[in-house]
Phi, psi and omega in degrees: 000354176269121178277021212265125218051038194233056206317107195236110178269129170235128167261163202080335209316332192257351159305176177302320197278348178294353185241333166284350163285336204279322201287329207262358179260348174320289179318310174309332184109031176247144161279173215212135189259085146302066203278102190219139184313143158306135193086004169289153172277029197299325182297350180250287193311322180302293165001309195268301216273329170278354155264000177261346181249320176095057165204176209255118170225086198270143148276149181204142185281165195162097141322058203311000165262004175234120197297301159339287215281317159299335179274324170281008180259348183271328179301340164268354145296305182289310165330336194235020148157198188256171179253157190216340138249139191240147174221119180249113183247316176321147146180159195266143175254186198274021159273339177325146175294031216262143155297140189057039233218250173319119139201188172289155164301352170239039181223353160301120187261135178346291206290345174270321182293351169297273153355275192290345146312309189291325156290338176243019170219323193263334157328294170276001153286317179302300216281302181317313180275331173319285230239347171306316185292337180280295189285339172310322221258335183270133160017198086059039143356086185227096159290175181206071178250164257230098187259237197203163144291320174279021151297327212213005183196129167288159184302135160276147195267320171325335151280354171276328166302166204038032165239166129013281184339154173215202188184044180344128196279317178296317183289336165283312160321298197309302161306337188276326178303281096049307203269314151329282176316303206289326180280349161308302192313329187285345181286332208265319182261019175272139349252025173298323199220118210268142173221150176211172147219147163263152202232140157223171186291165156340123202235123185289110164225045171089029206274185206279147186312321193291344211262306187292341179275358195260326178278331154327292191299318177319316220244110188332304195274010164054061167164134181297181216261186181216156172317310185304349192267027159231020180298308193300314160326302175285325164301292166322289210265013183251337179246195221254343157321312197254055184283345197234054168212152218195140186028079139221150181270098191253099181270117188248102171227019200033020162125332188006309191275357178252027167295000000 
């Protein structure tokens, strides 16, 4: 479980779930790359987490749909040391501010499903090659992308009536993609770089009542999920516990999926 000298780039780092996967690799001892939009605070969360663990923590700004920006944000990573974990977490959900993004399917627009493919897929393809070579040559080689349930199961629709909520078609593609890749990767960067995703379940953020109790009642352990119930996930696959696992999909769904 220790991670100590050991260096972890998360993207998403100033989200909710970026920062708790950040707290838990913290703990462990790895310093830590946080990767966020400009103007995100990531820089006061790296800030707060390398004084509360007594480890080393930078922010770095990144528009994760331009491609430009991820190769000069990786040139600057690597300039200043090696990477030995990657967590590819951004991604736009389905709550994102997008036009043409939540809507019925026949009002979701090209150019958004465009977007989300580049970010919640093609990001992580790029960062994946970006960054291989650095995780080949280092100590416990590990990725970690951040998939879905709906990557692995279509929507119920029955839980969205009478709310807001949606459930974009990009996003589940996108994610479905993502899971496919990471068991492509793990045979191409085996055995140097260990590749998994964690897939998770419905996550409790204030979503409308009638949408959390029908998805409770949906879920074996009978409630959605909270940021913490993934420290022990990312903690397993990001250190040398899962050193002999390698393209598997660890679904933290509270059973969702074994219906």
């Amino acid at each position: 479980m220790n991670l100590k000298g050991r260096r972890a780039l998360i993207t998403g780092g100033a989200g909710n779930l970026g920062q708790v996967m950040a707290d838990s690799l913290a703990e462990m001892g790895a310093d830590l790359v946080l990767v966020d939009l400009p103007g995100a605070n990531t820089a006061k969360i790296a800030a707060d987490l390398a004084e509360r663990h007594d480890i080393e923590a930078v922010a770095e700004a990144c528009d994760l749909e331009d491609a430009a920006e991820r190769d000069a944000m990786a040139a600057r990573v690597l300039e200043s040391g090696g990477l030995n974990i990657l967590v590819n977490n951004a991604a736009f959900v389905g709550t994102s501010g997008l036009t043409g993004w939540a809507e019925p399917f026949e009002k979701q627009s090209v150019e958004t499903w465009r977007r989300a493919l580049e970010v919640n897929l093609t990001s992580a393809f790029h960062l994946c090659q970006l960054f291989s070579p650095a995780l080949r040559k280092e100590p416990g080689g590990s990725i970690v992308n951040i998939a879905s349930i709906y990557g692995q199961w279509g929507p119920d629709w029955s839980l969205y009536e009478g709310t807001q909520m949606s459930n974009p078609g990009a996003y589940g593609a996108s994610k479905g993609g993502l899971i496919q890749f990471t068991r492509w990767l793990s045979t191409t960067l085996a055995p140097d770089v260990r590749v998994n995703a964690l897939s998770p379940g419905g996550i409790a953020r204030g979503q409308a009542p009638s949408f959390m109790e029908r998805y409770a009642d949906r879920t074996p352990l009978g409630r959605m999920a909270t940021e913490d119930d993934f420290r022990g996930a990312v903690a397993f696959l990001a250190s040398d516990m899962s050193a002999y696992v390698t393209g598997q999909i660890l679904a933290v769904d509270g059973g969702w999926g074994a219906w």
